[in-house]
N, C-alpha and C positions, 0 to 999 in steps of 0.2 A: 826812537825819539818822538815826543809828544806836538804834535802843532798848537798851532794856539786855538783850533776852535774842536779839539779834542780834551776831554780830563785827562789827566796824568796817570800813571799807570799804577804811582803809587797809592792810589784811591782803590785800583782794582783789587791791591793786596791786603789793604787794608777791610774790606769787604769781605775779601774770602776767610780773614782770620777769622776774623770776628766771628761769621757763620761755625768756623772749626772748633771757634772755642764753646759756642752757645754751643754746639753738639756734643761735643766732647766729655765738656765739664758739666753739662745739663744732664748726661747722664749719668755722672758722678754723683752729681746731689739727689739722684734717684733712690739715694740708698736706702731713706728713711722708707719709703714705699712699700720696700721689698724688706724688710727684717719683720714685720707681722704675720707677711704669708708664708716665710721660709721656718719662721718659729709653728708654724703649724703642718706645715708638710715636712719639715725634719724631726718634729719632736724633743725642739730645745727651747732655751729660758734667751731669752735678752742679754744675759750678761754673756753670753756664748758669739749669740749675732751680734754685739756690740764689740767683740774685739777681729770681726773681720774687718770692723772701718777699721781698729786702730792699725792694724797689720798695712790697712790699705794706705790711710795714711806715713806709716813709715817706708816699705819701700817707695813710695809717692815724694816722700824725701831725699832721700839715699839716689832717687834718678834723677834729683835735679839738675846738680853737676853735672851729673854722668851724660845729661841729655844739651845741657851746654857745650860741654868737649866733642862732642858727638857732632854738634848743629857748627860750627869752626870748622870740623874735617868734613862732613858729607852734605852740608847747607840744611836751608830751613826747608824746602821743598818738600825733599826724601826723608827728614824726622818727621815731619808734621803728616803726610798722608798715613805714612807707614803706620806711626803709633793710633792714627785711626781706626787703621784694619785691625790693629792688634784687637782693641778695644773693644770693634763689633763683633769678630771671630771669639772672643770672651765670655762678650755676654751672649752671642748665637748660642755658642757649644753647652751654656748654665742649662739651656732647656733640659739639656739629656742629665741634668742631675740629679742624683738620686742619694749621695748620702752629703750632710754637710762639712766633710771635709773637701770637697770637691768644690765647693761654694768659696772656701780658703784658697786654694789654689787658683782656683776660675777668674776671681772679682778679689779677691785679698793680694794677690799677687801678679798674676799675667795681666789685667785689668790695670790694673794700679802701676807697671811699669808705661802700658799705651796714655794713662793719663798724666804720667811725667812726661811722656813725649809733645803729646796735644795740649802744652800748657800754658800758664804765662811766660815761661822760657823763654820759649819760643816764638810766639806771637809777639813777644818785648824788640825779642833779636831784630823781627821781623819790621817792626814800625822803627826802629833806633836805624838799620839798614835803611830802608827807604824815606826815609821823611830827615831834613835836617833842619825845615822849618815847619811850626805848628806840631810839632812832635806830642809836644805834653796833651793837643788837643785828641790826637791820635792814641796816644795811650791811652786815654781816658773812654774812646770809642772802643778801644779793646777792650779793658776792664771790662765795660759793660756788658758786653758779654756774658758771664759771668752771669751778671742779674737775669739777663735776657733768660739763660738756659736754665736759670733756678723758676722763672715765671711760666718759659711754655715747658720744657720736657718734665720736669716734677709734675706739675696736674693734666699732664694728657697721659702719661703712665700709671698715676692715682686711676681716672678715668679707664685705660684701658686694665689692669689689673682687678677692678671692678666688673669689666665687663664680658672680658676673655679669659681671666686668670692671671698669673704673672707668667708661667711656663711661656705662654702664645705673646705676652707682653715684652720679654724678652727677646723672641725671634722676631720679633716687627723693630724691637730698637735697634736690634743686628742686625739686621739686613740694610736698612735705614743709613747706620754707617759705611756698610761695605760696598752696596750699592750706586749712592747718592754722595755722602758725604766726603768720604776718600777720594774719590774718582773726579771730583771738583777742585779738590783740591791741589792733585797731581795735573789737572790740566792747566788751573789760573796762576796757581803759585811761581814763582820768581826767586829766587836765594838771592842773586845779586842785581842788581842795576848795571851795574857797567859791563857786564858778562854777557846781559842780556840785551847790550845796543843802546841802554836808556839810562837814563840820572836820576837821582834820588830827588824828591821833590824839595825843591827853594835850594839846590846844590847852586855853589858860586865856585866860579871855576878855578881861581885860588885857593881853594878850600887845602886841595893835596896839601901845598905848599905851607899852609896851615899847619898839618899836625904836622910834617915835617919840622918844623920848629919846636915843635913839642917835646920834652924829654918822656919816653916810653919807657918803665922800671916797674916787670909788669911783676917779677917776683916778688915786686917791695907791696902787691895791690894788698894783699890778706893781712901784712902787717901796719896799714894803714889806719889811722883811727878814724878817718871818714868811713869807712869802709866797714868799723865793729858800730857805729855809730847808726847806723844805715841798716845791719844786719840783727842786732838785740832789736830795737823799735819793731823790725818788721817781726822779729818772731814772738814780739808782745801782739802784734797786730793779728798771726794767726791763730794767737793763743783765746783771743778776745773777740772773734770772727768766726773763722770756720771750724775752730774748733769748741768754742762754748757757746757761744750762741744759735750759729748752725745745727748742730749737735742738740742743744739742751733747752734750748727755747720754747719748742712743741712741749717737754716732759713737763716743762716750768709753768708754763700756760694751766694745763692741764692737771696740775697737782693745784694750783689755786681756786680751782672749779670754772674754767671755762669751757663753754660747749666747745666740741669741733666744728662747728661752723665759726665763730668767733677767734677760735684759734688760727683755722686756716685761713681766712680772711687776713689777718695781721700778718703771717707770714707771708703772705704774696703780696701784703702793702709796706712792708718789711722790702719787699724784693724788686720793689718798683721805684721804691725812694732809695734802692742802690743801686738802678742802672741811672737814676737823677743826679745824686751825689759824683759817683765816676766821671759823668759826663761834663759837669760844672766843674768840678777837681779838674781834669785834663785841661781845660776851657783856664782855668786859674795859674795851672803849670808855666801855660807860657806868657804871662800877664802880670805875675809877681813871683816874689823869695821865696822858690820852694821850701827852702828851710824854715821860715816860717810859716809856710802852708802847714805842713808836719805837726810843727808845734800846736798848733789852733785845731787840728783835728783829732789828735791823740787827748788833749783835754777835754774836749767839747765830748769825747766819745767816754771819757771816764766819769764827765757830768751826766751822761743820761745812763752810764751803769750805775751809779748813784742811787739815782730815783729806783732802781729794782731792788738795792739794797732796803731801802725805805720800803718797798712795795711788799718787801717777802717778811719784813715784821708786822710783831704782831698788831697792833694798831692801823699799819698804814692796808696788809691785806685786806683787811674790809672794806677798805674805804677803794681799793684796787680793785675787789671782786665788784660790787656794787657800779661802781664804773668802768665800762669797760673799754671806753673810751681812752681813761688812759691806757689801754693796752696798746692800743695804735696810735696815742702822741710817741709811746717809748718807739713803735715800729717806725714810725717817719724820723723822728731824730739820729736813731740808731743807725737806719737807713740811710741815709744822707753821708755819712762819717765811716760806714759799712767798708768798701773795699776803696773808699777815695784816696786810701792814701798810698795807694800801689804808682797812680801816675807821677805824684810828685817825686816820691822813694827810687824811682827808675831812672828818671829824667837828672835826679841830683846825680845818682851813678856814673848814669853815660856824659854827666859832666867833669864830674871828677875825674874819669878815667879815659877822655877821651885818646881812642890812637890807642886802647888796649883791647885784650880777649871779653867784649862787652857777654858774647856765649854764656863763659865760663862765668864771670863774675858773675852775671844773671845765674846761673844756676846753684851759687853757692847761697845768693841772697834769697830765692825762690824754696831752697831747703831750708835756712828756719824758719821760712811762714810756715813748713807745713811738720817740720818740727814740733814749731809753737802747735800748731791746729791738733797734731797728735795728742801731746800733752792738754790740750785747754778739750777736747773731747773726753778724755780717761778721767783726770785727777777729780774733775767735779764729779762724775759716777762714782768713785768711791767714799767722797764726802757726802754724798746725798744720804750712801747707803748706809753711813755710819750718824750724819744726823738728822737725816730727814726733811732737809729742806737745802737750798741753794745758797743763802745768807754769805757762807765762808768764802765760794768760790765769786762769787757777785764783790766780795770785798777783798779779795786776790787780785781780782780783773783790774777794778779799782787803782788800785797799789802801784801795780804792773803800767798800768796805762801814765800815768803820771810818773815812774820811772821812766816811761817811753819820750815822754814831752821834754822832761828835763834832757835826755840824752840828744834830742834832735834840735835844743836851742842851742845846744853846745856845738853841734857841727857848724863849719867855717862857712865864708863866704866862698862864692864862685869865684874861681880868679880869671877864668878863662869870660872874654867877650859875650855877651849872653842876647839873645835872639828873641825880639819881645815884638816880636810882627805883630799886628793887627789879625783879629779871625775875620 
């Protein structure tokens, strides 16, 4: 139990995710890093290392549930370290690779299951479990995350890959997790509050007696249309994120004639205006209609796909190459809209379905972002390769994202009592 001139303990967990997921997922988005040096020390093209992400991203799919069912039977604790170590033991063991199919197995698959474990899953499970007020603000410090791990462990592995090679860059990020990062987490980590002597923060002690009144109809959740409403959006989300943008941004940049300094500079101003956006997002979860949060972000995000539409014709490229400036109006807007819409999409969930498997359903809705992410990485490499420019997929994105809006003005209201504390 917390006294009053102590924080609360769900701060402490909230902390430690966050750090798990910056590690975690930071060395996920490492990948762009390492597919230039492994195409040179294996003796293959791009389109070869380009279908390790996809592989990665599909089993990274496929565990999402699996890693929800998982976190309900053995808690968030023993998922969250464990897939750590899987992760470091992963990328430790890449050192000794030497042909690239070993690279597929290593990072396309044992990798890619430790980062379904170390994931938003998890860390959702984790803040939806401890927090029952300021939640949304909470998730939104998770999300960030995310951005966090894409700003330091992307350019300090650029960095070190520069300066040691990838081989030595590899066993420093391995060890990094197995040493430090795991071993933090199996200490501060918590699965439950009440297990643990302690209460979930802003818990009122009627709460039980709460969802006991609640009808529980957990088989009817999948056939819910809150529930495919919640689920399409989000996998437009990853389609239109981590998978084309994340993915295709650098090529995009750089087929229009921007230097790499220029390029990478937008990317990490890209990556700072999405641990902004997240954090404001969570900050707005608990302050208004998520359902309308949804709406306004899914548009707002298909308006500044828009402008690259424009950008990547012929007339407006000139006027794009020449300034380069707007390359990072698009990074700050894009940025902003980037992963924000994870905390409201969560928060509408664990309202809809409170008093159910929050695990599972988190992992079904966590598999089409990266569903989507699978698909919005592939499909525009093969329209590039067939027209040579972006255009079609940038106008895909488009389409998609304004299906996403229209579907998430159409989910209901909240029915259940809703918790608009003050931050």
């Amino acid at each position: 139990m917390r006294t009053r001139h102590h924080i609360h303990y769900a701060w402490i967990i909230l902390a430690v995710t966050f750090i798990g997921i910056l590690a975690a997922q930071g060395v996920r988005y490492t990948y762009g890093a390492f597919m230039e040096p492994w195409e040179t020390t294996f003796s293959t093209n791009r389109a070869t290392t380009s279908a390790i992400s996809f592989i990665s991203f599909i089993v990274f799919a496929i565990f999402q549930p699996i890693v929800g069912k998982m976190i309900d039977q053995y808690g968030i604790k023993r998922v969250f370290y464990m897939s750590t170590l899987i992760i470091g033991f992963a990328v430790l063991l890449s050192f000794f690779a030497t042909e690239l199919w070993q690279m597929f197995i290593l990072y396309g698959i044992v990798a890619s299951i430790g980062f379904g474990g170390a994931s938003g899953v998890t860390a959702t499970v984790a803040v939806t479990t401890w927090f029952q007020k300021k939640r949304g603000l909470a998730l939104g410090i998770n999300e960030a995350g995310f951005g966090a791990g894409q700003m330091i462990i992307v350019p300090s592995s650029l960095l070190l890959i520069d300066a040691v090679g990838w081989r030595w860059t590899v066993c420093i990020i391995g060890l990094f997790l197995i040493c430090i990062v795991s071993p933090l987490l199996a200490w501060l980590l918590k699965s439950d509050p009440f297990k643990a002597g302690m209460e979930p923060f802003g818990y009122e002690k009627n709460q039980e007696e709460k969802q006991e009144e609640k009808p529980v109809v957990q088989a009817k959740s999948k056939a819910d249309r809150r529930f495919w409403f919640l689920l399409i959006p989000f996998a437009i989300c990853g389609f239109t994120t981590t998978g084309l943008m994340d993915t295709h941004l650098i090529p995009f940049a750089q087929a229009c004639g921007f230097s790499a300094p220029v390029t990478s500079a937008a990317v990490s101003t890209l990556a700072a205006f999405n641990v902004i956006g997240t954090l404001v997002s969570g900050i707005l979860a608990d302050r208004f209609n998520n359902k309308n949060i949804l709406v306004v972000l899914y548009f707002t995000r298909a308006i500044t796909v828009a402008f690259l539409v424009f950008a990547a014709s012929g007339s407006g490229l000139v006027l794009f190459i020449e300034y380069p400036i707007l390359l990072f109006i698009f990074a700050i807007s894009f940025g902003l809209v980037d992963f924000a819409t994870v905390a409201p999409t969560v928060k509408l969930l664990s309202e809809y379905f409170e008093g159910q498997s929050v695990g599972l359903l988190s992992g079904w809705l966590f598999m089409s972002h990266q569903l989507g992410s699978a698909l919005g990485s592939y499909i525009p490499g093969i329209l590039f390769d067939q027209t040579g420019n972006y255009q079609q997929s940038f106008i895909m994105a488009v389409v998609l994202l304004a299906i996403a809006g229209v579907l998430s003005a159409r989910l209901p209201q909240v029915t259940a009592k809703r918790d608009y504390q003050k931050i």
